[in-house]
C-alpha positions as semicolon CSV with decimal commas, in nm:
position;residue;x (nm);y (nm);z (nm)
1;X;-11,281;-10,579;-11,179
2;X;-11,659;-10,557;-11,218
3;X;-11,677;-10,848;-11,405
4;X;-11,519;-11,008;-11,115
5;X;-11,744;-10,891;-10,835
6;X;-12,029;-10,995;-11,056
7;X;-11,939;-11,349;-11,070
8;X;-11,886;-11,355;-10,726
9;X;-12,203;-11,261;-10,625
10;X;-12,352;-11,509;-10,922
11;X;-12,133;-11,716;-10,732
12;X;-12,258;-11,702;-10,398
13;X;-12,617;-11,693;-10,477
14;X;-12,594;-12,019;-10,612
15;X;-12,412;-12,188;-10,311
16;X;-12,758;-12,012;-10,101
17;X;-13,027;-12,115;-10,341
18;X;-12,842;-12,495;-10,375
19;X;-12,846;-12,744;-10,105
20;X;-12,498;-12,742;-10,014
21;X;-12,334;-13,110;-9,938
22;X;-12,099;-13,012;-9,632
23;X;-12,366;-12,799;-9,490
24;X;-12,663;-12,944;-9,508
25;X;-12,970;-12,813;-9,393
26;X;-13,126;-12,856;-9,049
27;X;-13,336;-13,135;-8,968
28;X;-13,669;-12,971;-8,781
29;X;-13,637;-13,087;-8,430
30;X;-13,946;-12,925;-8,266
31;X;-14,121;-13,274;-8,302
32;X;-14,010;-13,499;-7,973
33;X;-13,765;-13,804;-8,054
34;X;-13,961;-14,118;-8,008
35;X;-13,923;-14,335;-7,752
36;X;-13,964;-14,709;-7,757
37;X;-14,102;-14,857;-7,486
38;X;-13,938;-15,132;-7,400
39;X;-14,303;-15,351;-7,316
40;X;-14,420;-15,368;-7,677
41;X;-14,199;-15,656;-7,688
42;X;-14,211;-15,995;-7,403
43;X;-13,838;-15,981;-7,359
44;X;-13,815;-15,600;-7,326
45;X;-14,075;-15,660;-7,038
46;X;-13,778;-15,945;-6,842
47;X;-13,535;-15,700;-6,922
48;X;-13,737;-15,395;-6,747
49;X;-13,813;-15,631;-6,455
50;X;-13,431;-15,739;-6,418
51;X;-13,364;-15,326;-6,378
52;X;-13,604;-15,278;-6,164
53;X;-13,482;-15,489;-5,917
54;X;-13,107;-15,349;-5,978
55;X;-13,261;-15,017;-5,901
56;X;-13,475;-15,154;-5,633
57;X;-13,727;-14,937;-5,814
58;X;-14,088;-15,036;-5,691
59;X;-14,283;-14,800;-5,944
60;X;-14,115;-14,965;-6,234
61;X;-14,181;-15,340;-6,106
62;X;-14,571;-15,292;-6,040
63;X;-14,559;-15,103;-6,413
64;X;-14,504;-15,462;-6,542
65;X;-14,761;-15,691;-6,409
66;X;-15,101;-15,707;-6,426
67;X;-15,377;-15,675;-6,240
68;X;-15,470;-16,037;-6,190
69;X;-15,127;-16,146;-6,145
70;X;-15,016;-16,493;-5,987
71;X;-14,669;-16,565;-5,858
72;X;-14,693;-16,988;-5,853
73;X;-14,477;-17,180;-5,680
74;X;-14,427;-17,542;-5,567
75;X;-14,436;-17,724;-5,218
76;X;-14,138;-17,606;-5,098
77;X;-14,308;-17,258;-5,043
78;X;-14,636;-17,431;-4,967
79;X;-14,582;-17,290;-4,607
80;X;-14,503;-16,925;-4,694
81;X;-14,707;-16,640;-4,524
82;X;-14,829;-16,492;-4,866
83;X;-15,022;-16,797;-5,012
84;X;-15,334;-16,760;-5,110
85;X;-15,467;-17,120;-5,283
86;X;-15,315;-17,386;-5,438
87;X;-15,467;-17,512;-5,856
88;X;-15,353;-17,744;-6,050
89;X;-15,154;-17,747;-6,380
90;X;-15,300;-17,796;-6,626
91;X;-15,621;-17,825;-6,564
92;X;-15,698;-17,515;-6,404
93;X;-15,390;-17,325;-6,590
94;X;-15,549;-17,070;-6,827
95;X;-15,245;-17,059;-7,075
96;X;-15,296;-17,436;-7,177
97;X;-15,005;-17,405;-7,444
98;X;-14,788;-17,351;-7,206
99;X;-14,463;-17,583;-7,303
100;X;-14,235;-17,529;-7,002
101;X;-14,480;-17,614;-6,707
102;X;-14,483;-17,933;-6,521
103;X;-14,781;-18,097;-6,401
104;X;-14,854;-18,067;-6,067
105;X;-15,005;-17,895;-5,749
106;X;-14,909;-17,512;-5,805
107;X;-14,960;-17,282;-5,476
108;X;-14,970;-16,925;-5,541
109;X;-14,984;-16,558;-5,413
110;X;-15,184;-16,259;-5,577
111;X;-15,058;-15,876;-5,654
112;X;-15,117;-15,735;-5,372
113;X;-14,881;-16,001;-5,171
114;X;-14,604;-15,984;-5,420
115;X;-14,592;-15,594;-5,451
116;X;-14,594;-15,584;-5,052
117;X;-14,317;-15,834;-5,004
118;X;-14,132;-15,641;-5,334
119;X;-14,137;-15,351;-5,148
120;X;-14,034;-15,505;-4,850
121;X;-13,725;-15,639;-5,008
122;X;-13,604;-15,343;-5,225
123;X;-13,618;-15,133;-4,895
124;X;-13,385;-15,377;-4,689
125;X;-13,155;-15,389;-4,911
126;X;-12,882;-15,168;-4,993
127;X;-12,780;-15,340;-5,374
128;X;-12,932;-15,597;-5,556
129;X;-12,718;-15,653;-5,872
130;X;-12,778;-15,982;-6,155
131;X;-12,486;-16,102;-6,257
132;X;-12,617;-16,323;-6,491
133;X;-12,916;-16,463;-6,690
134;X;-13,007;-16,595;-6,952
135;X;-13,361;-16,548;-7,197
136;X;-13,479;-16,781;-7,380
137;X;-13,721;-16,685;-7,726
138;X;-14,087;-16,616;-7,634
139;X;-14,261;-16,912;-7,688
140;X;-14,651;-16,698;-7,820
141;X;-14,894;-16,928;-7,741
142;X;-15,131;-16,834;-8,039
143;X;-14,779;-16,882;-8,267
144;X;-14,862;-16,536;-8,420
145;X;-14,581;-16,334;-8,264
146;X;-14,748;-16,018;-8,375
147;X;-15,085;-16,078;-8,310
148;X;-15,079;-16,327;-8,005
149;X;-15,281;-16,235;-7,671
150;X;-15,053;-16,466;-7,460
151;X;-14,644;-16,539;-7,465
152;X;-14,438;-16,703;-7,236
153;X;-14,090;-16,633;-7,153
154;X;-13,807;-16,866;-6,971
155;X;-13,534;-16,710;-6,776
156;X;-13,231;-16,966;-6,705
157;X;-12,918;-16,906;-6,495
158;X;-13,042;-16,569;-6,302
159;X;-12,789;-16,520;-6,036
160;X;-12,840;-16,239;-5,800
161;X;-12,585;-16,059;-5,511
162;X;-12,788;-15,908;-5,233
163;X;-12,667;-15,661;-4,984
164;X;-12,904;-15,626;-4,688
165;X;-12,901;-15,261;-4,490
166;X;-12,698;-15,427;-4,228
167;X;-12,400;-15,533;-4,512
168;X;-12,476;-15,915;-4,495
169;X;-12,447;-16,037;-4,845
170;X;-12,641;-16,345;-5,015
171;X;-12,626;-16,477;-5,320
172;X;-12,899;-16,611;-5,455
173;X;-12,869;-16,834;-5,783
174;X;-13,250;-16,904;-5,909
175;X;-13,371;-17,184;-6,100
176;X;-13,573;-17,138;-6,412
177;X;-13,817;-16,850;-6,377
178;X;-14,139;-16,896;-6,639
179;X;-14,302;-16,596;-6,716
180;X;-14,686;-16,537;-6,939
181;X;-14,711;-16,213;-7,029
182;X;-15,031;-16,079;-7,165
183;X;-15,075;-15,805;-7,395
184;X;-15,322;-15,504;-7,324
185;X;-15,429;-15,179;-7,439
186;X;-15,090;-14,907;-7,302
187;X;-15,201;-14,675;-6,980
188;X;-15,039;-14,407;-7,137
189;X;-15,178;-14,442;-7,548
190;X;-15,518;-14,616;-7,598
191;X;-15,435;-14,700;-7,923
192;X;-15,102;-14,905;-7,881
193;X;-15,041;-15,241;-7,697
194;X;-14,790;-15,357;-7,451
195;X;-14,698;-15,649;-7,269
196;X;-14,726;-15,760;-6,885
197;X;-14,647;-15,981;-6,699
198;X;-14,979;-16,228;-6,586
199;X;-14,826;-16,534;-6,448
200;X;-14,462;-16,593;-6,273
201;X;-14,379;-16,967;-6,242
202;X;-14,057;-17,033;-6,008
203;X;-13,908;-17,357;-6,117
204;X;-13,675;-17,383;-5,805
205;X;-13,951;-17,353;-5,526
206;X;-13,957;-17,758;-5,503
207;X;-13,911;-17,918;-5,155
């Protein structure tokens, strides 16, 4: 009988001194999980900006574009309230790589315009849902994906359902949408990089 007790006990120190396969031990946890943010990459950025029109969330959409940004569009806005000047592409176009740009007279509005009319939109609305889009690869205008200043993004197809505070409903199906995103130094970690949106280019604002 002793002999018994004693190789139970043998027994059971070795399960506690020996990593045991069904039980293994504990990962630590007190360090935080890691979050990606979704703007280290130029398509992350597209897909941040389609959510935060789906959650009419103005904090999120000024998050994404920079300070200097430019919302171009073509004559068929040329009479819109929020235009500030008119250039030329692309001769006065600062991304001259860009492959998806027409030439042409460009009008366009600045941040401050296009966060004011944002706002304006997301709070007479009751829903904004996409239904569909489409993204096409970044296009980096230095061709070094991971160490290119500049990218530029084409969204194809985007079709959007918009319910107004007083329940009339429009659907809006956009032509292509050109984006440049830029990539600078992250707000929240000096020593990281994310992307932004610079330059929006809509495709469909022809006469």
């Amino acid at each position: 009988m002793r002999y018994l007790y004693f190789l139970f006990f043998s027994l059971l120190l070795f399960l506690i001194s020996c990593e045991n396969p069904f039980f293994p031990p504990v990962p630590e946890t007190s360090r935080p999980l890691e979050v990606v943010d979704q703007r280290k990459s130029p398509i992350g950025v597209i897909k941040l900006l389609i959510k935060a029109y789906e959650y009419r969330n103005i904090g999120l959409y000024t998050s994404l574009l920079t300070s200097d940004f430019r919302f171009y569009v073509e004559s068929g806005f040329a009479n819109e309230d929020r235009i500030n000047n008119k250039t030329l592409f692309p001769e006065l176009n600062p991304y001259p790589a860009l492959k998806n740009i027409d030439p042409g007279t460009y009008y366009y509005w600045t941040y401050a315009a296009e966060v004011s009319k944002t706002k304006a939109l997301f709070s007479n609305t009751s829903s904004i849902e996409v239904d569909q889009y489409g993204i096409d690869a970044p296009n980096y205008i230095d061709s070094i994906p991971n160490d290119s200043l500049f990218a530029e993004v084409k969204v194809v197809d985007l079709m959007l359902d918009i319910t107004t505070n007083s329940g009339a409903e429009i659907k809006i199906k956009n032509e292509p949408q050109i984006f440049v995103l830029r990539k600078v130094k992250s707000p929240s970690d000096s020593l990281s990089k994310i992307w932004m949106i610079s330059r929006w280019y809509d495709l469909g604002s022809k006469n």
